[in-house]
BAFI-3210 file (N, C-alpha, C; in Angstrom, 3 decimals, decimal comma, padded with zeros to 6 digits):
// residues 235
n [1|2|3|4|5|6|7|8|9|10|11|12|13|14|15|16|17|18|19|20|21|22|23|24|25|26|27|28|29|30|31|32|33|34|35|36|37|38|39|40|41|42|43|44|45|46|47|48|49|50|51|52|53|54|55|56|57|58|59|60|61|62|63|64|65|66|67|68|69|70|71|72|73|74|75|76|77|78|79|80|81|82|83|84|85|86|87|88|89|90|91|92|93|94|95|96|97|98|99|100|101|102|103|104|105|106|107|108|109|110|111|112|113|114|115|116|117|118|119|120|121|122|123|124|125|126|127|128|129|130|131|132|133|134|135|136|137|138|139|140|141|142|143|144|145|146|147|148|149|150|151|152|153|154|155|156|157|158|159|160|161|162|163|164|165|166|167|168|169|170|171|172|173|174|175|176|177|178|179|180|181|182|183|184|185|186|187|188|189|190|191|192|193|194|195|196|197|198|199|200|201|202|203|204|205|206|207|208|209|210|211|212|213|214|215|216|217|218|219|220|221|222|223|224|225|226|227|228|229|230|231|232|233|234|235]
n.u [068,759|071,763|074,836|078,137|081,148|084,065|087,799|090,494|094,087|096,737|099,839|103,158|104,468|107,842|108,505|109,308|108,321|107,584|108,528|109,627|111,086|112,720|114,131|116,350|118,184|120,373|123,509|125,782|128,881|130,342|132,490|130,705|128,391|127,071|125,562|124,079|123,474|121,576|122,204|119,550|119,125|118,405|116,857|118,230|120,924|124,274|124,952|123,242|121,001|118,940|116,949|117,741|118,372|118,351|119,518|120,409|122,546|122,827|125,701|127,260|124,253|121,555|119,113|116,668|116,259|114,642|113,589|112,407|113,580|114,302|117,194|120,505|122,685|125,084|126,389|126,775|128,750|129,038|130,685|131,528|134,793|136,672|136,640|137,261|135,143|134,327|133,905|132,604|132,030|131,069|130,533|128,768|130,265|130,186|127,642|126,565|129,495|131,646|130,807|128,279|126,818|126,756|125,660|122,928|122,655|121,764|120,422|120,909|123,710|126,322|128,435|131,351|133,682|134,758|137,272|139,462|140,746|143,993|146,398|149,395|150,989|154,382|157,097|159,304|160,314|159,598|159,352|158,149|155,332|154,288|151,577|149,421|149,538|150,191|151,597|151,141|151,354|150,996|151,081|149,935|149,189|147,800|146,089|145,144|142,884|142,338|141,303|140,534|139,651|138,937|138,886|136,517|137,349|138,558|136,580|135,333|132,973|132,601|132,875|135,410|136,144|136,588|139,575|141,045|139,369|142,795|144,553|146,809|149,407|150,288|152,728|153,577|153,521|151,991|151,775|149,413|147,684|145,483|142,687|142,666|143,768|143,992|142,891|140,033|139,956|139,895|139,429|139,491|139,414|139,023|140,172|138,476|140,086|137,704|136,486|134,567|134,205|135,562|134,997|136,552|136,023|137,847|137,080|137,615|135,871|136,825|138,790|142,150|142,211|143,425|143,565|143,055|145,909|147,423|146,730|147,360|149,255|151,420|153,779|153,756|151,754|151,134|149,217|149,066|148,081|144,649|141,603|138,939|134,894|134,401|132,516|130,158|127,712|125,388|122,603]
n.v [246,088|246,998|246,405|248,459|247,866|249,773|249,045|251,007|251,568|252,060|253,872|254,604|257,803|259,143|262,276|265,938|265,676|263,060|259,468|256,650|254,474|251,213|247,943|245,977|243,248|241,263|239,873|237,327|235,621|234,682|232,092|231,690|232,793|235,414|238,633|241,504|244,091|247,174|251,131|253,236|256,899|260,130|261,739|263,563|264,199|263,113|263,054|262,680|259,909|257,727|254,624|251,082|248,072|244,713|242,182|238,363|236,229|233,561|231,657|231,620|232,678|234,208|237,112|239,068|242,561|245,380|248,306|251,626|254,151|256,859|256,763|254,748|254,959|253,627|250,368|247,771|244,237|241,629|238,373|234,902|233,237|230,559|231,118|233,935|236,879|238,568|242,202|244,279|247,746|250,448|254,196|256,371|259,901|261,459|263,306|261,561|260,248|257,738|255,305|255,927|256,308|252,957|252,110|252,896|253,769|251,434|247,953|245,235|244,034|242,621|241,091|240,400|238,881|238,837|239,481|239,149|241,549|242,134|241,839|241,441|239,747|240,517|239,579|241,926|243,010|245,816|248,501|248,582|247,269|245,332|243,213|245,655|247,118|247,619|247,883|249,221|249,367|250,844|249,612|250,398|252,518|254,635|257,195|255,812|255,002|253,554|250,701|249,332|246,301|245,027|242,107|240,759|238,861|235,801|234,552|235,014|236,316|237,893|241,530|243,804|247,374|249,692|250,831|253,921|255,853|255,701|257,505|256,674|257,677|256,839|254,867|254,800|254,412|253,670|253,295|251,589|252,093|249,429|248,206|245,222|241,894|240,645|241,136|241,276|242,329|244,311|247,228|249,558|252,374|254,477|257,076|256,175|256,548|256,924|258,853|257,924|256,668|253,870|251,192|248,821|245,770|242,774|240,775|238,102|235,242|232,734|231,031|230,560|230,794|231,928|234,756|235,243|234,688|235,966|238,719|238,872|237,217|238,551|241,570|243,856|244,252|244,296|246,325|245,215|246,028|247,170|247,406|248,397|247,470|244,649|245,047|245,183|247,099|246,259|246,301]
n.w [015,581|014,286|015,229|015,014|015,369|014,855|014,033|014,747|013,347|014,446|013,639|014,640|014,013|013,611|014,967|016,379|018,547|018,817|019,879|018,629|019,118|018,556|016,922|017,120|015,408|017,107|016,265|017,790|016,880|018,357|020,569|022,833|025,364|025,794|027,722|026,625|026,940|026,532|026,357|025,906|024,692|025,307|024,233|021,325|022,431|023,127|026,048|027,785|028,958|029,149|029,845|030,143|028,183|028,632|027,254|026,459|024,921|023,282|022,319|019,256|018,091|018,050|019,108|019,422|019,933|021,822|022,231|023,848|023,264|020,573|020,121|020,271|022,911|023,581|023,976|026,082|026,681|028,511|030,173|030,791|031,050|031,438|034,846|034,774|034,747|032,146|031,144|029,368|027,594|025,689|024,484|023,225|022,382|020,559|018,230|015,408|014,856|013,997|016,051|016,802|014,815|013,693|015,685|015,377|013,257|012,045|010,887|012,160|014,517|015,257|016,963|016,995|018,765|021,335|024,595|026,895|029,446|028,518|030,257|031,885|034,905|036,919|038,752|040,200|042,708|043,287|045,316|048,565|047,592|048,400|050,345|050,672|048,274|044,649|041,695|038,812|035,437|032,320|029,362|026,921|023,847|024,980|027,235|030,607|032,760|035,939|037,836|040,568|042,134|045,347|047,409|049,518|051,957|051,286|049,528|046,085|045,254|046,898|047,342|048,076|049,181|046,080|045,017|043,109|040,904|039,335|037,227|034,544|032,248|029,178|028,340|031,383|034,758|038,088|041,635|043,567|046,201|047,994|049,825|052,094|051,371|049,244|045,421|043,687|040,906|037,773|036,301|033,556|031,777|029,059|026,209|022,722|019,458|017,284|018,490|020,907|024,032|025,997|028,579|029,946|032,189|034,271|036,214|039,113|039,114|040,012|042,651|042,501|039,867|035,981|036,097|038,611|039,776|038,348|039,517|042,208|042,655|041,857|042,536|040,500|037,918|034,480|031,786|028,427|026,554|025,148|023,716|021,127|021,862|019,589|017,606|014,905|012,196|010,156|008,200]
ca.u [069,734|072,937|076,119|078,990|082,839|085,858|089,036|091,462|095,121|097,614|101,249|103,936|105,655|108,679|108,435|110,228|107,838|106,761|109,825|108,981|111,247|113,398|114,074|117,721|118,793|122,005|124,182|126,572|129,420|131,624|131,965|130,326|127,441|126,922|124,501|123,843|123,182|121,963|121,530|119,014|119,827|117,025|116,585|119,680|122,320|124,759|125,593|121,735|120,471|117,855|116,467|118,435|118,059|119,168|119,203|121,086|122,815|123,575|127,306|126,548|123,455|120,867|118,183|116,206|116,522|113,595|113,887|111,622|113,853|114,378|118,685|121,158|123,962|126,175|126,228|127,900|128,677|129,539|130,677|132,701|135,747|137,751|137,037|137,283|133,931|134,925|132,978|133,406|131,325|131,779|129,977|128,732|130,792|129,103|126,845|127,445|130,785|131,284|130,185|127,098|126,390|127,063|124,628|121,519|122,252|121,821|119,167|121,849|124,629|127,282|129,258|132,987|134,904|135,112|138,727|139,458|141,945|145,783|147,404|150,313|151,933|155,909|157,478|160,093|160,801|158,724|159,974|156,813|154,808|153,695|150,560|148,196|150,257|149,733|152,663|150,487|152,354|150,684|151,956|149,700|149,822|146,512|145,606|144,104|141,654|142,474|140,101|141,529|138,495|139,336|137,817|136,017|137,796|138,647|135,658|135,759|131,648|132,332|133,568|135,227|136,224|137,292|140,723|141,025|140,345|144,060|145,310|148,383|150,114|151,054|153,661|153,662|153,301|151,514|151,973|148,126|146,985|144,338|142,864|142,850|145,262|143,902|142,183|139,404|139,408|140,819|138,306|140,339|138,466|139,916|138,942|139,093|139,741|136,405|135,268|133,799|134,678|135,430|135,453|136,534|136,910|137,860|136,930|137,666|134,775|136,593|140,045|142,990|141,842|144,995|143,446|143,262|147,139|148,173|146,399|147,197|150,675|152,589|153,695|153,276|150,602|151,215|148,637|149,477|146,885|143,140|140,554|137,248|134,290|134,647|130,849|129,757|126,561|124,429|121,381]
ca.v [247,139|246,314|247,296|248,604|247,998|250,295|248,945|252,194|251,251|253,422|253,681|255,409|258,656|259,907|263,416|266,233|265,244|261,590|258,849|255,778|253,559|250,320|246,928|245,547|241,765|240,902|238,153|236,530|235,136|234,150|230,788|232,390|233,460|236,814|239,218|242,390|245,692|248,948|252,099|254,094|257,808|260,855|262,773|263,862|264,247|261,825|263,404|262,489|258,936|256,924|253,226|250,035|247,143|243,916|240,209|237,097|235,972|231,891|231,319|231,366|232,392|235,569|237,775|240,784|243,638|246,280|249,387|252,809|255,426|256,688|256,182|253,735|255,937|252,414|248,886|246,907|242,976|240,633|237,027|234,196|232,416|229,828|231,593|235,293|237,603|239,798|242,974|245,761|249,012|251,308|254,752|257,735|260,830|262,801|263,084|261,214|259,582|256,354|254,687|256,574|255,603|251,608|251,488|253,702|253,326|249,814|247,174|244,318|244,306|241,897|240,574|239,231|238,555|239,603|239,797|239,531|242,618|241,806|242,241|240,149|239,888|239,937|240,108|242,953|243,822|246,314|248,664|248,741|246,928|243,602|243,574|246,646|248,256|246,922|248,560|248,929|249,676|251,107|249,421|251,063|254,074|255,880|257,726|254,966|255,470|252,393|250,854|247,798|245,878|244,121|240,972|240,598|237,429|234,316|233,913|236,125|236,669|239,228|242,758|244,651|248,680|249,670|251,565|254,747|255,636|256,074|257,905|256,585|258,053|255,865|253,905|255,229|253,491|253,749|252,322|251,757|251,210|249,111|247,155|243,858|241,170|239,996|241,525|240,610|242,410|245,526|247,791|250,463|253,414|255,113|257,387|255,849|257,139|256,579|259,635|256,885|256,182|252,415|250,645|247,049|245,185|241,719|240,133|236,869|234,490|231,317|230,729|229,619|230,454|232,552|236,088|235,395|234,514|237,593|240,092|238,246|236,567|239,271|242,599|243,909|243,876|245,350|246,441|245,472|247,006|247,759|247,107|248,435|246,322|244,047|244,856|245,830|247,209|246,209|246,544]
ca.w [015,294|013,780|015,923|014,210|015,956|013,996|014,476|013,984|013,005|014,722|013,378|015,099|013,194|014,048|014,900|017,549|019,667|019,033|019,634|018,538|019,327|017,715|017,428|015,930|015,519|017,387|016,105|018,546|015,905|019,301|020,905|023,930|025,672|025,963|027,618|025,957|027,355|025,346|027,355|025,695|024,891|025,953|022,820|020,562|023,452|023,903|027,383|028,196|028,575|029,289|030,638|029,808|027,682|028,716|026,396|026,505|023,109|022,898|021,101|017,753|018,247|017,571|019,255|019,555|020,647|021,388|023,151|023,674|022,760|018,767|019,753|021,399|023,613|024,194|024,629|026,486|026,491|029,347|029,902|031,508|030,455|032,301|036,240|034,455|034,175|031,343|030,999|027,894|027,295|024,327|024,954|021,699|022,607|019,843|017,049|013,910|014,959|013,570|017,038|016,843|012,836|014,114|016,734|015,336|011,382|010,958|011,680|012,911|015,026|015,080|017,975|016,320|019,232|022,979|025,069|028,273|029,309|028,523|031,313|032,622|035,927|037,455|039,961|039,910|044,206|043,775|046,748|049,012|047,115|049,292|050,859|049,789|046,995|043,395|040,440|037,445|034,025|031,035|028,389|025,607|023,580|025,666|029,019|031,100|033,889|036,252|038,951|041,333|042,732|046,135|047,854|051,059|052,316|050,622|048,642|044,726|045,178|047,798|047,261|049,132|048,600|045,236|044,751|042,105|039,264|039,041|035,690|034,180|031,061|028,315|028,677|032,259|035,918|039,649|042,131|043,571|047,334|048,128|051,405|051,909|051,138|047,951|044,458|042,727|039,516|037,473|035,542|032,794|031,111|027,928|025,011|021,215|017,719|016,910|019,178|021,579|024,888|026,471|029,689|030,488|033,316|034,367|037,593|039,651|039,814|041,104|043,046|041,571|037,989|035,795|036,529|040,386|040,269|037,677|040,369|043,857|042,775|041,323|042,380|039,239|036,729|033,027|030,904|027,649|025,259|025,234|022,171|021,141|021,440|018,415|016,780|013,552|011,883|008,584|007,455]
c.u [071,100|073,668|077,139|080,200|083,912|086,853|090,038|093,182|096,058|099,103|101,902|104,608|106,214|108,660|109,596|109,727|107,133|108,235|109,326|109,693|112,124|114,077|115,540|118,048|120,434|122,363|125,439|127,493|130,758|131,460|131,853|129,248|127,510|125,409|124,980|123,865|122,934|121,339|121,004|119,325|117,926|117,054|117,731|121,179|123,123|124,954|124,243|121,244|119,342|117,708|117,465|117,616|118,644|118,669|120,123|121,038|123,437|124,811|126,429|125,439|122,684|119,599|117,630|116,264|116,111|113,895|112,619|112,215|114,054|116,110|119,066|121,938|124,904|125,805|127,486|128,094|129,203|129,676|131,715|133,468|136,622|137,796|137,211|135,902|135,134|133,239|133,636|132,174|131,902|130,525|129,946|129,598|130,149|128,360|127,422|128,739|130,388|130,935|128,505|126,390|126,465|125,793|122,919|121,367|121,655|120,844|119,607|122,961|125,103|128,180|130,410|133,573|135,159|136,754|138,613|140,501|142,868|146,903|148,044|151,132|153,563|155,787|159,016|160,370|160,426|158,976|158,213|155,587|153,878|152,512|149,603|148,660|150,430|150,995|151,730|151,165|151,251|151,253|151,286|150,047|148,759|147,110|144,876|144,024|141,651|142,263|141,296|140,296|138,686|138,192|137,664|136,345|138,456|137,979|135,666|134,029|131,230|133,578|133,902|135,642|136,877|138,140|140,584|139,982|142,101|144,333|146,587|148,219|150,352|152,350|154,229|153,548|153,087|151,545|150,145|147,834|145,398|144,102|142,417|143,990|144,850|142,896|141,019|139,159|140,152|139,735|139,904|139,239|139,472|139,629|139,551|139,119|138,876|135,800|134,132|134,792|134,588|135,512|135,385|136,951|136,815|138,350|136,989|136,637|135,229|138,493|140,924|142,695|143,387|144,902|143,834|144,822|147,329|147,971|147,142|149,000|151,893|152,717|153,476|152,727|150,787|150,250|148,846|148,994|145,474|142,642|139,361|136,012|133,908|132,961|130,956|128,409|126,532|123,288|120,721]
c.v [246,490|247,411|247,109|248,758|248,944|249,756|250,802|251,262|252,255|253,460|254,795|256,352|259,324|261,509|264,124|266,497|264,010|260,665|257,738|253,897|252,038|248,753|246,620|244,336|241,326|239,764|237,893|235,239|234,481|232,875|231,316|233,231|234,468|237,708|240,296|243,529|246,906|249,770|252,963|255,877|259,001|262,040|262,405|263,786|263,240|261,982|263,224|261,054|258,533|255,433|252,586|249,161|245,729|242,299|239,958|236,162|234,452|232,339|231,080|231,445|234,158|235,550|238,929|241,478|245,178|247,121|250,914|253,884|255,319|256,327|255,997|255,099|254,819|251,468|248,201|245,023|242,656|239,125|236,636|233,454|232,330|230,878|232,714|235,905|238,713|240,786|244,386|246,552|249,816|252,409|256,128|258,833|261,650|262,730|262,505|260,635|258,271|255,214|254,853|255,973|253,983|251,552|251,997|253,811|251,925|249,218|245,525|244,632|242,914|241,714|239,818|238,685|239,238|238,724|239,824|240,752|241,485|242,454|240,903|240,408|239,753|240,308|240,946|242,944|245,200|247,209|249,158|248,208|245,598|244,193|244,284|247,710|247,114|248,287|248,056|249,908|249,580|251,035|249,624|251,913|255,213|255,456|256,474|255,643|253,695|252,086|249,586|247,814|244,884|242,876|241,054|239,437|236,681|234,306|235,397|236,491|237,432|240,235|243,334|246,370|248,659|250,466|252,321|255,493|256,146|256,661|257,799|256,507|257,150|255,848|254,205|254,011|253,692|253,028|252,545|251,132|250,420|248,509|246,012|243,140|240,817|241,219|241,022|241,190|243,741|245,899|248,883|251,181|254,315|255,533|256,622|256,951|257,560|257,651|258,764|256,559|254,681|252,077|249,160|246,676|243,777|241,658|238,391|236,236|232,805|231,462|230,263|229,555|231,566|233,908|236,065|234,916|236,087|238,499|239,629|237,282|237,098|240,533|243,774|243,778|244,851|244,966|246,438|246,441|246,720|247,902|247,679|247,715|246,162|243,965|245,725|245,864|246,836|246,264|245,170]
c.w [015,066|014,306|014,661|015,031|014,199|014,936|013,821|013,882|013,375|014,032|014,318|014,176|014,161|013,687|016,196|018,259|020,113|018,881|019,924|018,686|018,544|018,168|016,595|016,506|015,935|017,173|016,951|017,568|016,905|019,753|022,574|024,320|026,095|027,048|027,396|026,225|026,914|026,261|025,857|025,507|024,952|025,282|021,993|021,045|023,417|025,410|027,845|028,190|029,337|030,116|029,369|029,369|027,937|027,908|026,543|024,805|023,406|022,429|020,276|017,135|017,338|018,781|019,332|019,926|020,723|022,733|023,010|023,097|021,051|018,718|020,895|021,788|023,772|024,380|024,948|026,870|028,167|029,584|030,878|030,588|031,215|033,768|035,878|034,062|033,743|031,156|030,130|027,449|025,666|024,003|023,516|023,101|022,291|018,835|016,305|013,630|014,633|014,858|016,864|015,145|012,853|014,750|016,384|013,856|010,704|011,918|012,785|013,056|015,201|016,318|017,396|017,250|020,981|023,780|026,169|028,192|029,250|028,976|032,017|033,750|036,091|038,550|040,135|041,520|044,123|045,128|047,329|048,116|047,287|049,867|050,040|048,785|045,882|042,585|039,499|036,071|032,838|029,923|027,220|025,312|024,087|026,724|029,170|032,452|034,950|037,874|039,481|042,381|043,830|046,627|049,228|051,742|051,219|049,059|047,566|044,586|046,047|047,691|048,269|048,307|047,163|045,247|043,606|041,661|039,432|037,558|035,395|032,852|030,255|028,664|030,366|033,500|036,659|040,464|043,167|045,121|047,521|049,386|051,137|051,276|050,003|046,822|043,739|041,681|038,961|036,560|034,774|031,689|030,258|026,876|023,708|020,176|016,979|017,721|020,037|022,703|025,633|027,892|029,852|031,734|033,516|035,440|037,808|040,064|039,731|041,146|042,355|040,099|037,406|036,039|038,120|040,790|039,335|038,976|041,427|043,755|042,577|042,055|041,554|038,066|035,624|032,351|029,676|026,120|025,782|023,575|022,136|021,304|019,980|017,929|015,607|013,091|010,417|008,830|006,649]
res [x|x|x|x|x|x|x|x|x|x|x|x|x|x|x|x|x|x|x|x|x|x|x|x|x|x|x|x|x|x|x|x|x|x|x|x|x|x|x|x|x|x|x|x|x|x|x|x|x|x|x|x|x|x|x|x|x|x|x|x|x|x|x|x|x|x|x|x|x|x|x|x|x|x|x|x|x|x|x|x|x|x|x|x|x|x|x|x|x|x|x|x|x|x|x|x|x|x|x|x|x|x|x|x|x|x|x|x|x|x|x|x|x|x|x|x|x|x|x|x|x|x|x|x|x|x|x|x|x|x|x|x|x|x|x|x|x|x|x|x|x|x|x|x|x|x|x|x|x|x|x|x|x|x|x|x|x|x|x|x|x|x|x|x|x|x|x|x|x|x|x|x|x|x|x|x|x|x|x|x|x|x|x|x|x|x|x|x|x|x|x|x|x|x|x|x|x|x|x|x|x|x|x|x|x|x|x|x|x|x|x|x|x|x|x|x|x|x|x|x|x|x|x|x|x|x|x|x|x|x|x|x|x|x|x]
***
């Protein structure tokens, strides 16, 4: 008797009840390693998401990037430079906004350029301001949303409580309590142009580097501006 095996061939179609899923090539065009992050979104919503994606991009480099849902809701990058972990988000608001047409129109995404925040310290006298009070100055033209991440001792690989969100006005200023004698980091959340919301923050991962004097040497820390993350889509 002669057996007979079928192979069947399945494909995935997109339907509004079958979600099938996608893969897009990230290029890393920085001199800097990156990892990646895409949160998933849980249907159409942006106010709805899903499971995370996480890869690791060489400098100058490329890889893949496969996920279950049919659309991204945000990605966000992270990295070190010189004793600073920088970390930058960039989040859909709403349908069809040019954030949203970047991350789910195109088959590659582009990494140009990541930033630490630009923020610079003084020292002004500050009245009450020694110890656990931080003067933070919004020196853009947005509302910021502004975190102050303390340290558990000495060492910048232990957290301690975080301070805020604080909201300060453009070109505005707070003065910000926190505990402990030292900082390790400043997070800032803010909407764009682009109908897309951002968050960056930059933390202290080693002593004596130029972030861990800006936070910990000055009474005053000014925010000078805030950027989108620097990506672009093609096809």
């Amino acid at each position: 008797m002669k057996s007979i095996i079928t192979f069947t061939l399945w494909a995935c179609v997109a339907s509004a009840t079958t979600v099938c899923g996608g893969e897009k090539t990230v290029q890393n065009q920085t001199n800097t390693n990156i990892t990646l992050s895409a949160l998933e979104r849980d249907g159409d919503d942006p106010a709805k998401s899903a499971g995370m994606v996480t890869i690791e991009v060489k400098a100058k480099g490329s890889a893949n990037l496969s996920y279950d849902k049919e659309f991204l809701n945000a990605v966000s990058v992270s990295w070190t430079t010189n004793g600073t972990d920088g970390y930058q988000t960039q989040e859909v608001a709403t349908r069809s906004s040019a954030w949203d047409g970047t991350l789910n129109v195109n088959s590659r995404l582009t990494i140009t350029s990541v930033s630490l925040l630009d923020a610079t310290g003084s020292n002004t006298n500050v009245s009450s301001a020694g110890g656990s009070k931080k003067k933070i100055v919004n020196g853009t033209g947005k509302t910021l949303e502004v975190f102050l991440f303390t340290r558990d001792g000495d060492d910048p690989v232990k957290y301690g409580k975080a301070a805020g969100p604080v909201e300060i006005a453009a070109g505005g200023s707070a003065l910000i309590s926190y505990s402990g004698p030292f900082l390790n980091g400043m997070g800032v959340t803010w909407k764009n142009d682009s109908d897309s919301s951002s968050r960056k923050n930059a933390t202290v991962s080693k002593r004596g580097s130029d972030w861990d004097d800006t936070l910990n040497k000055n009474d005053t820390v000014t925010i000078n501006s805030v950027s989108t993350l620097d990506l672009t889509g093609s096809n």
